[in-house]
C-alpha positions as CSV (number, residue, x, y, z in Angstrom):
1,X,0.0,0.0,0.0
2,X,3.1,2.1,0.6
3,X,4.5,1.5,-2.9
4,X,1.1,2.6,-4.7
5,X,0.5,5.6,-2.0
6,X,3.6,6.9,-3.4
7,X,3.2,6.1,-6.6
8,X,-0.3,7.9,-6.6
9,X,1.2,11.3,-4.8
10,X,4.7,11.2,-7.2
11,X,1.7,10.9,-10.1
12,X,-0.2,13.7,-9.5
13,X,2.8,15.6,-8.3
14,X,4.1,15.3,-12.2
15,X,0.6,15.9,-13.7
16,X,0.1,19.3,-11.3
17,X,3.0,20.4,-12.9
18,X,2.1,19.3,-16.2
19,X,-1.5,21.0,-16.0
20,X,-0.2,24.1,-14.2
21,X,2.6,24.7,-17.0
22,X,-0.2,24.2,-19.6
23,X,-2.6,26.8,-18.0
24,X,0.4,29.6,-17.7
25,X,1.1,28.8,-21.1
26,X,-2.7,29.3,-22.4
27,X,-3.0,32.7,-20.4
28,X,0.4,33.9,-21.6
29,X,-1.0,36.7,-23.6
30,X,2.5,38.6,-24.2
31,X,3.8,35.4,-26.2
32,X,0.1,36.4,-28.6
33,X,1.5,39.9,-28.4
34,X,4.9,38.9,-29.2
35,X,3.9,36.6,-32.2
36,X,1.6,39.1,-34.3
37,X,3.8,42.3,-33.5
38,X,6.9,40.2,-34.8
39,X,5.0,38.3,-37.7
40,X,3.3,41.9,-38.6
41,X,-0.3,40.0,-38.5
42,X,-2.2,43.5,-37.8
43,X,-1.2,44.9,-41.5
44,X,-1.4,41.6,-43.1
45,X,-5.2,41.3,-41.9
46,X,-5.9,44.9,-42.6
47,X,-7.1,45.2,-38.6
48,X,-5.7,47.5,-35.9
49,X,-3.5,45.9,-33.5
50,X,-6.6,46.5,-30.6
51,X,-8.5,45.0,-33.1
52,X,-6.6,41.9,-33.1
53,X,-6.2,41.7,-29.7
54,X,-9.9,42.1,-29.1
55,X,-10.7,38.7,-31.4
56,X,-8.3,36.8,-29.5
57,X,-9.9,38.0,-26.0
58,X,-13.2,36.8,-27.1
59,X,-11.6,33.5,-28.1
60,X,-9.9,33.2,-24.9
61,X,-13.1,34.1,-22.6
62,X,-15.1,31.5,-24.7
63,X,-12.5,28.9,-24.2
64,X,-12.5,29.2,-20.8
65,X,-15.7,30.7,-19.0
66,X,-18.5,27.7,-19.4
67,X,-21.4,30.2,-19.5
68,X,-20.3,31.7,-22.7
69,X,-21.1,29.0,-25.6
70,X,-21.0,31.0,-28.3
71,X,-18.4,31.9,-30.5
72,X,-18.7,35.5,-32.0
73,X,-15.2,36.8,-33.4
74,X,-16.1,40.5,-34.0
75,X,-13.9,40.4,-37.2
76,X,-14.2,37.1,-38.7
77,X,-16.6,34.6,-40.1
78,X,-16.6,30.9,-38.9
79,X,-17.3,27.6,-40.5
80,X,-19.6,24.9,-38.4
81,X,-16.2,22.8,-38.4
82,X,-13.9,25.7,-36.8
83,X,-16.5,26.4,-34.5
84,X,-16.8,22.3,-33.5
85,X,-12.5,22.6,-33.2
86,X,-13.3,25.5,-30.6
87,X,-15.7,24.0,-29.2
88,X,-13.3,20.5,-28.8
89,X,-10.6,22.8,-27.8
90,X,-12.8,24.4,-24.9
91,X,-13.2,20.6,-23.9
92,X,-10.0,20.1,-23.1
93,X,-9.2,23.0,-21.2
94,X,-12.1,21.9,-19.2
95,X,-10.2,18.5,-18.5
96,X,-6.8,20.3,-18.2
97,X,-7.8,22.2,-15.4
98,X,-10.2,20.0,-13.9
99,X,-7.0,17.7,-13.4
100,X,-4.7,20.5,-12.2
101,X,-7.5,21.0,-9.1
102,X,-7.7,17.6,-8.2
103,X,-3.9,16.1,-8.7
104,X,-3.5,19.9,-6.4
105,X,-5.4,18.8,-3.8
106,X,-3.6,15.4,-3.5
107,X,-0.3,16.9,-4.1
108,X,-0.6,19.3,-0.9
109,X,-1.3,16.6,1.1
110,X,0.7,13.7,0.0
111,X,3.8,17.0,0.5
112,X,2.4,17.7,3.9
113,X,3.0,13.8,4.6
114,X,6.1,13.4,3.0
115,X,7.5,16.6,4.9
116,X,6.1,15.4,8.4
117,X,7.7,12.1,7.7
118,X,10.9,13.2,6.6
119,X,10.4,11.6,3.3
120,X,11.1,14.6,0.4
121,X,14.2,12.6,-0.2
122,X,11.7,10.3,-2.1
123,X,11.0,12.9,-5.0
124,X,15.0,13.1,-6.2
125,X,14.8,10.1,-8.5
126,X,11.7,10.8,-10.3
127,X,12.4,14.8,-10.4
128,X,15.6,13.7,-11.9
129,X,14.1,11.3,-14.3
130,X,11.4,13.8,-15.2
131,X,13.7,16.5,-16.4
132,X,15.3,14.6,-18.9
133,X,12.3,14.6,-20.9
134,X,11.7,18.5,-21.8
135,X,15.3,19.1,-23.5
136,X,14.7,15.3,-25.8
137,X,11.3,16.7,-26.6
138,X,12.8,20.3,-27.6
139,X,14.8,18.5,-30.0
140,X,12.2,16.8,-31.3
141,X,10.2,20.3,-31.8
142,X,13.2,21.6,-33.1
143,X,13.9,18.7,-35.9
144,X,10.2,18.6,-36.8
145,X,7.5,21.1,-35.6
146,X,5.2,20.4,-38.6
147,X,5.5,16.7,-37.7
148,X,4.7,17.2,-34.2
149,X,2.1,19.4,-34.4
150,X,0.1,17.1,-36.5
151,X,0.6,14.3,-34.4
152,X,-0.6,16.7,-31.3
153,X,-4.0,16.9,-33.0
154,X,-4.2,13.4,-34.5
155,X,-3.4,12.2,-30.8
156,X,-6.4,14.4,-29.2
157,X,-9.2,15.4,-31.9
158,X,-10.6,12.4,-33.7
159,X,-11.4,14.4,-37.0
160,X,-10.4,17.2,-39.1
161,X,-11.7,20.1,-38.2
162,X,-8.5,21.7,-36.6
163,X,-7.3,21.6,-40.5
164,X,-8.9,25.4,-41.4
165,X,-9.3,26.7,-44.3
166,X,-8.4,30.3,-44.4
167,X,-11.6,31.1,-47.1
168,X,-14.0,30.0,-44.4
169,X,-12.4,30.6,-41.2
170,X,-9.6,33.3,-41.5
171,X,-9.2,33.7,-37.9
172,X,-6.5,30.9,-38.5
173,X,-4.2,34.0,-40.2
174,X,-4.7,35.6,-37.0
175,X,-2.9,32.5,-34.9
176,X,0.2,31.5,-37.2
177,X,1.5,28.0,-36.8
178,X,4.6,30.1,-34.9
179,X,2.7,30.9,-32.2
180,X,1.6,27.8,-31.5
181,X,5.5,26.5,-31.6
182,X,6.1,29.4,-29.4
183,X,3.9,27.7,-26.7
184,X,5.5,24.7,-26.8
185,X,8.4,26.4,-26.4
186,X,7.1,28.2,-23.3
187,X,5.0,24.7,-21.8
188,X,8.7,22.5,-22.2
189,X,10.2,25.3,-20.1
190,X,7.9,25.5,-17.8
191,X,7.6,22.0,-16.9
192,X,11.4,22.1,-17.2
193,X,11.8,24.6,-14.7
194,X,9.3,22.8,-12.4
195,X,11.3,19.4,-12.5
196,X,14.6,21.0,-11.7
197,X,13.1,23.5,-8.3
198,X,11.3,20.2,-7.7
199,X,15.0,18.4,-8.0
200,X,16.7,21.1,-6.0
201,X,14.3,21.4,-3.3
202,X,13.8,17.6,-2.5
203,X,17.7,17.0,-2.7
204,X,18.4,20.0,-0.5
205,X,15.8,19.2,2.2
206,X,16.9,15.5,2.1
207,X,20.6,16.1,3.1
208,X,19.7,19.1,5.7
């Protein structure tokens, strides 16, 4: 019972940093910012850089707040299939954070037991382990994005709807296929950073 105890709290210790990295990621506005400033997206779409800004705000409160479910960009048409992708998308945010609450609460408390028992030395192996996997995947973004970021969706949406055409739903000019590497960039880092403070701490409270 010991063995799958830990195995449970070391689980949901991983996947709290997982879904946390992903949610800082998705509210990152400044990397949006960052991406159409640099790409010049505002004068390619003919729109004001408020303008721009105010399309993706709408996407990002229907995304996340449930009571919104409709999708109305201000400035661009959508197709019933970019609207289901949205919609798909929403979904998952839904389960991403719904996980990040729960493997949360069990994190604090299987911390709290491992810090009253003297235990943190427990975490260095599987901190350790874990941050060897951001820098592999890295060079995996960085040898084949395109590759990747199909598989991505073939792995998590079960038809093609994330494929938009830009005739029908020409909000996908307004998120270039950059930003979304940029956000991988940004999630690999994060969880990077994580596993290593994770490392550090455990290792430096297990030899105090």
């Amino acid at each position: 019972m010991g063995r799958i105890k830990d195995s449970l709290g070391i689980l949901c210790l991983i996947l709290f940093m997982i879904t946390a990295a992903i949610g800082i990621t998705i509210w990152f506005v400044p990397l949006y910012q960052f991406t159409i400033r640099s790409q010049n997206i505002p004068e390619m779409l003919d729109l004001s850089y408020e303008r721009l800004m105010a399309n993706y705000y709408v996407l990002l409160r229907y995304l996340h707040f449930p009571w919104i479910n409709e999708l109305n960009f201000p400035d661009f048409p959508s197709s019933n299939d970019g609207l289901l992708h949205f919609y798909e998308v929403k979904r998952l945010f839904y389960v991403n954070y719904s996980v990040l609450v729960v493997s949360g609460v069990i994190t604090f408390f299987y911390l709290r037991f491992l810090k009253q028992a003297n235990r943190l030395w427990l975490l260095i192996k599987p901190f350790f382990i874990a941050s060897l996997m951001p820098p592999v995947l890295l060079m995996f973004l960085a040898i084949g994005f395109d590759q990747m970021f199909v598989l991505f969706h073939q792995v998590f949406f079960n038809n093609d709807a994330w494929l938009f055409n830009p005739a029908t739903d020409p909000i996908i000019n307004a998120l270039p296929q950059d930003f979304f590497m940029y956000c991988f960039i940004l999630f690999f880092f994060l969880i990077e950073v994580f596993f290593i403070s994770g490392y550090q701490y455990s290792k430096r409270k297990a030899f105090k």
